[in-house]
Backbone bond lengths (Angstrom), bond angles and torsions (degrees), N, CA, C in turn:
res aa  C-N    CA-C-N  psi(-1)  N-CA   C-N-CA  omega(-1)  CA-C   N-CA-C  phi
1 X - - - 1.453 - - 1.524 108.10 -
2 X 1.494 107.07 147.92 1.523 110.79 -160.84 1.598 86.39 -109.05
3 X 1.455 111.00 150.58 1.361 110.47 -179.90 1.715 100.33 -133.57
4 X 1.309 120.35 120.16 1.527 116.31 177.35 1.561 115.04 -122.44
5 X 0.911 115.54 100.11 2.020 129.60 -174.54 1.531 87.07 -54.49
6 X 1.196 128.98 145.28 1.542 165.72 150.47 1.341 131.66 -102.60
7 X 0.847 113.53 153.39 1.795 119.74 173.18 1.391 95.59 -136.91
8 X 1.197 155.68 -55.36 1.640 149.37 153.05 1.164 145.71 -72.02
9 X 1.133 174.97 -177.84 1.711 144.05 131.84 1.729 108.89 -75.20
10 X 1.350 77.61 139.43 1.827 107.62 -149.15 1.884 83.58 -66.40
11 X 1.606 121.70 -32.72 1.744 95.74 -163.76 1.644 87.37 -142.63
12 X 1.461 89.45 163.06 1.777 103.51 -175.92 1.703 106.98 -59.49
13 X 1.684 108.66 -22.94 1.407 99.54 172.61 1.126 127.40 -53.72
14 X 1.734 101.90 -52.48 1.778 97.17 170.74 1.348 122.39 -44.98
15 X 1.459 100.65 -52.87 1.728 105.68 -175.09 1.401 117.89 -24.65
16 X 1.564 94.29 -62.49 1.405 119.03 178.91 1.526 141.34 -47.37
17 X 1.778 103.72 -24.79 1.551 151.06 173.88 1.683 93.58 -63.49
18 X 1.534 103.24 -63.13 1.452 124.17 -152.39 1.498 101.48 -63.39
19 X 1.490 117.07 -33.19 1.435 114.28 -162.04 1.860 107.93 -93.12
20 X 1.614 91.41 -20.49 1.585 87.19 166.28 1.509 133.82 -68.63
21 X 1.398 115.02 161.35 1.475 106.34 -155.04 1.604 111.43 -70.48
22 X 1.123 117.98 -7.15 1.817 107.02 164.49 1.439 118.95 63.72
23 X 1.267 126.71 164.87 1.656 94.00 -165.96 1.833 127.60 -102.12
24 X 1.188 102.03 178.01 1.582 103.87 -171.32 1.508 106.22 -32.60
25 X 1.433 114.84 145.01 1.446 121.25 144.58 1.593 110.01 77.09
26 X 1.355 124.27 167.04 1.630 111.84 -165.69 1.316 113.30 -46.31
27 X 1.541 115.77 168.43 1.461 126.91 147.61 1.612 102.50 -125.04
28 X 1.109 102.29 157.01 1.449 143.88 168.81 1.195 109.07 -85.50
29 X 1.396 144.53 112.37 1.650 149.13 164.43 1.180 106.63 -96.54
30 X 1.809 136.93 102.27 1.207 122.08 169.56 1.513 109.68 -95.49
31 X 0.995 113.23 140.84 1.424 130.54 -173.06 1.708 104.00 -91.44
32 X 1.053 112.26 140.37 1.608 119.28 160.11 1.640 102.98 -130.75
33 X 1.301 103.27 117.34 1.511 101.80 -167.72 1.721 96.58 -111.82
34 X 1.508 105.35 149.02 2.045 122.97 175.55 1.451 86.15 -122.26
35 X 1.485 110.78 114.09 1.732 111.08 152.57 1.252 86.24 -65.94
36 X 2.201 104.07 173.93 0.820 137.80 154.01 2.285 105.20 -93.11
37 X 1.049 112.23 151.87 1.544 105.90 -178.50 1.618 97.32 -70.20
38 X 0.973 125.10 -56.27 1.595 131.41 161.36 1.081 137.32 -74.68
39 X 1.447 135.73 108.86 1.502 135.25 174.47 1.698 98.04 -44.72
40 X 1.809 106.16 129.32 1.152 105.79 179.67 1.768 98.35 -114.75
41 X 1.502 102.29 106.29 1.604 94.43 171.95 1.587 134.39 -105.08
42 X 1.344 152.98 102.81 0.991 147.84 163.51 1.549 116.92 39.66
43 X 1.440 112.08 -64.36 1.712 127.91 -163.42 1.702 101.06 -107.72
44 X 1.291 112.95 7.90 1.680 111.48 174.66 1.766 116.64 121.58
45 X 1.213 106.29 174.06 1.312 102.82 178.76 2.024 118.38 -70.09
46 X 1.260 102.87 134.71 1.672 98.98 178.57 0.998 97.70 -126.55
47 X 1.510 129.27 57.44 1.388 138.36 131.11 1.910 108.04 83.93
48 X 1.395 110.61 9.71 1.362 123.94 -168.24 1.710 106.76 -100.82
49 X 1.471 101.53 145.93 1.418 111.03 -174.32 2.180 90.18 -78.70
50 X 1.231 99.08 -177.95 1.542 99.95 164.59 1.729 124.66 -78.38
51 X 1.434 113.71 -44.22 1.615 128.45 127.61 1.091 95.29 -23.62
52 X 1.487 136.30 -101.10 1.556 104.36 -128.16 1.805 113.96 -85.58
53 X 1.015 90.10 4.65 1.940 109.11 171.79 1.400 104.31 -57.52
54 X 1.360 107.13 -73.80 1.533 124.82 178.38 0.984 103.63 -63.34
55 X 1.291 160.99 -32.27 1.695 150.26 -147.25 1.908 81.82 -89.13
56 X 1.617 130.67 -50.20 1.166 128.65 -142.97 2.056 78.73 -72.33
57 X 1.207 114.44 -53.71 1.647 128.31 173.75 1.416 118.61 -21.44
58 X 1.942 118.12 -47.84 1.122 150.88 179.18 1.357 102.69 -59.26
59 X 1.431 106.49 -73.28 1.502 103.12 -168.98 1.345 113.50 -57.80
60 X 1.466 137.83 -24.41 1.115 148.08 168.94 1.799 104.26 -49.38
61 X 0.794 104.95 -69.34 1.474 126.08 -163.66 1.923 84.86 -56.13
62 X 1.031 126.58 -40.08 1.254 114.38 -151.31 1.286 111.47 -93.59
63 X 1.127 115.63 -17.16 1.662 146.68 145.17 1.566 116.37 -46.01
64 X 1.306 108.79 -64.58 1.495 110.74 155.73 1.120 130.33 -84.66
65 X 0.986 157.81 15.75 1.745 162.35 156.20 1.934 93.50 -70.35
66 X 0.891 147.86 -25.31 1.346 145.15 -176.52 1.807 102.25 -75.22
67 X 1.229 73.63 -54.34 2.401 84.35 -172.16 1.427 86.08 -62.33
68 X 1.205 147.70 -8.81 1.245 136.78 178.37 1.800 117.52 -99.83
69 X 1.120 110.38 -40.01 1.608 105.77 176.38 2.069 85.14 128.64
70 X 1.226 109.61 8.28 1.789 96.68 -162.39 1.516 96.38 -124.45
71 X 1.592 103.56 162.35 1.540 109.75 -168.39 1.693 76.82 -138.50
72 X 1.742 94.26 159.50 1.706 112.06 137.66 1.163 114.38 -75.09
73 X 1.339 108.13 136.62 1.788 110.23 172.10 1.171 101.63 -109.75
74 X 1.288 122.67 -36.34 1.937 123.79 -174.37 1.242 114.49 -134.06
75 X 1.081 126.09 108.75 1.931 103.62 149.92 1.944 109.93 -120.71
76 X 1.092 119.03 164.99 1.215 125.55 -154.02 1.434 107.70 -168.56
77 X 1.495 130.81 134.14 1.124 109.99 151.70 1.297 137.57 -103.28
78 X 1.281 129.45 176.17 1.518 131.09 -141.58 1.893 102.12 -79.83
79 X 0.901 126.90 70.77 1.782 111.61 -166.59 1.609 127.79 -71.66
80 X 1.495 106.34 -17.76 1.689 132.45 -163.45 1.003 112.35 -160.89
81 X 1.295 123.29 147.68 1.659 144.49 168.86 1.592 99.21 -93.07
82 X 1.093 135.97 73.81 1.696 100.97 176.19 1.739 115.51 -81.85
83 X 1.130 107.75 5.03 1.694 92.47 174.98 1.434 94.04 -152.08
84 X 1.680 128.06 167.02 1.387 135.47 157.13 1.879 73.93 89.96
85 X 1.708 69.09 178.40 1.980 108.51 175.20 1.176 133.59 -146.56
86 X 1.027 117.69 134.97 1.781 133.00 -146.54 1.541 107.78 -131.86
87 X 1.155 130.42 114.69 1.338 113.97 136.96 1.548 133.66 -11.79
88 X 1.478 97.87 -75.36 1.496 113.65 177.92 1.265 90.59 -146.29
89 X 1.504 103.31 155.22 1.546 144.80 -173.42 1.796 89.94 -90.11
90 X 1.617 96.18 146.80 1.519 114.33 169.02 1.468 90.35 -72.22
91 X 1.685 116.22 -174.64 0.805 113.06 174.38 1.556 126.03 -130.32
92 X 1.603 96.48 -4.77 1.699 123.67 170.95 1.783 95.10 -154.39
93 X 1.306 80.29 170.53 1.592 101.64 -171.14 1.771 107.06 -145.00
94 X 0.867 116.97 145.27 1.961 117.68 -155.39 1.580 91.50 -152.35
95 X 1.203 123.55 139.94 1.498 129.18 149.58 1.307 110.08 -132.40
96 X 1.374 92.65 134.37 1.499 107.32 164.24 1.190 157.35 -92.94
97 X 1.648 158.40 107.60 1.641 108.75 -168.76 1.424 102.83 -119.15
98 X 1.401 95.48 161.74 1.579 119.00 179.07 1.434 104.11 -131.97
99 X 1.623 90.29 146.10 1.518 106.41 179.78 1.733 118.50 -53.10
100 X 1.577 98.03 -38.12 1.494 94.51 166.08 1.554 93.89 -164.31
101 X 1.595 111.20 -176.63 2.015 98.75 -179.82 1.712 105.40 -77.67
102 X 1.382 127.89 0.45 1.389 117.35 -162.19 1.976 84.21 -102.80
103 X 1.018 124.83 0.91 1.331 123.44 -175.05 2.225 84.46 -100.50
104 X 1.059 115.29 -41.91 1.976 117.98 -156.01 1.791 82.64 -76.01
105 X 1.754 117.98 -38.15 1.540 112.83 171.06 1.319 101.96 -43.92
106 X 1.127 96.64 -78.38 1.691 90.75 -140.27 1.575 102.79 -86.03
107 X 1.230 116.66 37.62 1.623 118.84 154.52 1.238 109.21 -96.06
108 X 1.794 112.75 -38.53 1.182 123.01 -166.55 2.012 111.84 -72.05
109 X 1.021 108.82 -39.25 1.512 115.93 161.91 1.312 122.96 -91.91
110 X 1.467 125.94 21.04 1.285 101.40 136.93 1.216 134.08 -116.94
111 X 1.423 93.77 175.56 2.018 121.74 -178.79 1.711 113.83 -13.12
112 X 1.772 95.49 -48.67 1.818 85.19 171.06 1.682 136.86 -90.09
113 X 1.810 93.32 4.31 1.022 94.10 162.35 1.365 153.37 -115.13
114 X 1.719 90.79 4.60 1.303 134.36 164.52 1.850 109.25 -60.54
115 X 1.341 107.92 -45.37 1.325 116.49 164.17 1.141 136.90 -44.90
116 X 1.383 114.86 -52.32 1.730 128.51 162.53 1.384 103.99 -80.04
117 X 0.607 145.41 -46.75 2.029 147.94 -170.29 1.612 110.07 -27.68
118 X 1.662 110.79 -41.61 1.272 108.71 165.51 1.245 136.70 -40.16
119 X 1.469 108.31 -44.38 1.487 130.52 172.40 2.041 117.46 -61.74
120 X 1.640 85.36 -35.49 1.434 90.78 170.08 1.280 106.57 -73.37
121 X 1.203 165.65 -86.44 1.359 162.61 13.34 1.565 79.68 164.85
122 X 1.929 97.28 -76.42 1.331 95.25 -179.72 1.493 137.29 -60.87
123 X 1.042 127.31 12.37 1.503 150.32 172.38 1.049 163.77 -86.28
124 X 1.280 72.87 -54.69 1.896 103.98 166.01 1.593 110.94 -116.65
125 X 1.363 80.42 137.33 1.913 96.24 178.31 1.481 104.93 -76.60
126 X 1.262 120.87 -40.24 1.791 131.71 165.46 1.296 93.68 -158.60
127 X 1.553 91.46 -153.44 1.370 125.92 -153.89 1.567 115.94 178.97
128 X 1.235 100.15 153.03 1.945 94.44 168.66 1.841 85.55 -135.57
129 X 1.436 119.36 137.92 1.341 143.69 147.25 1.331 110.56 -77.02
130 X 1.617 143.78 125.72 1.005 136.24 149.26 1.623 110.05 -132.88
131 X 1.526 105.00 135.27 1.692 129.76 -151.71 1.603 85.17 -86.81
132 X 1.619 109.15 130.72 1.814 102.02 165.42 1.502 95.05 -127.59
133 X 1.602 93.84 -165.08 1.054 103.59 158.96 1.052 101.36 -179.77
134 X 1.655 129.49 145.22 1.706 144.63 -167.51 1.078 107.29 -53.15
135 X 1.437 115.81 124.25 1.506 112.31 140.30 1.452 135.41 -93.18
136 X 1.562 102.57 14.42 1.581 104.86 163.28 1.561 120.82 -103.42
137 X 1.184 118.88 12.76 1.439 121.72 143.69 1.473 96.96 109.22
């Protein structure tokens, strides 16, 4: 299995995936997050690890996930592999929920979150998003 860290969706297909209605009732977004060792910003270095880029990104997000209908339920960081094989280990792990993905849309494109996103960008080397949803009801 091929594993490729992201910071955007790589083709308009996804895009296109993302905006469809997705299924009934919350999802769960678990995050697998790769700092970068250096916050990489646009206008130069501002003295930030890739951690602490994203952590300023985090609190943003966690601030807004309420105006949305969505909470953090987990974050954690990555300490052990105990099974499978990796190149490299994520380096935190985050879940999210949303009322549904057309609620994680249109948090994700807007105005206030366009604002903090920099911090993401600058932070993380990738990422993998993966969409759930409960099977304990």
């Amino acid at each position: 299995m091929e594993v490729i860290n992201e910071l955007l969706p790589s083709s308009r297909e996804r895009i296109e995936q993302m905006m469809q209605p997705g299924p009934a009732g919350p999802i769960y977004m678990v995050n697998l997050l790769k700092y970068r060792e250096r916050a990489q910003y646009p206008d130069g270095d501002r003295g930030l690890s890739g951690r602490e880029a994203y952590d300023i990104y985090g609190r943003g997000v966690r601030e807004l996930l309420p105006r949305y209908g969505g909470e953090v339920v987990f974050a954690g960081e990555v300490t052990f592999l105990s099974l499978g094989q990796v190149d490299e280990l994520w380096d935190e792990v985050a879940v999210a929920r949303y009322p549904d993905r057309a609620t994680l849309w249109a948090m994700t494109t807007a105005p206030e979150w366009a604002q903090i996103g920099e911090h993401r960008a600058a932070g993380l080397a990738g990422q993998l998003n993966i969409e759930t949803t409960s099977l304990l009801g």
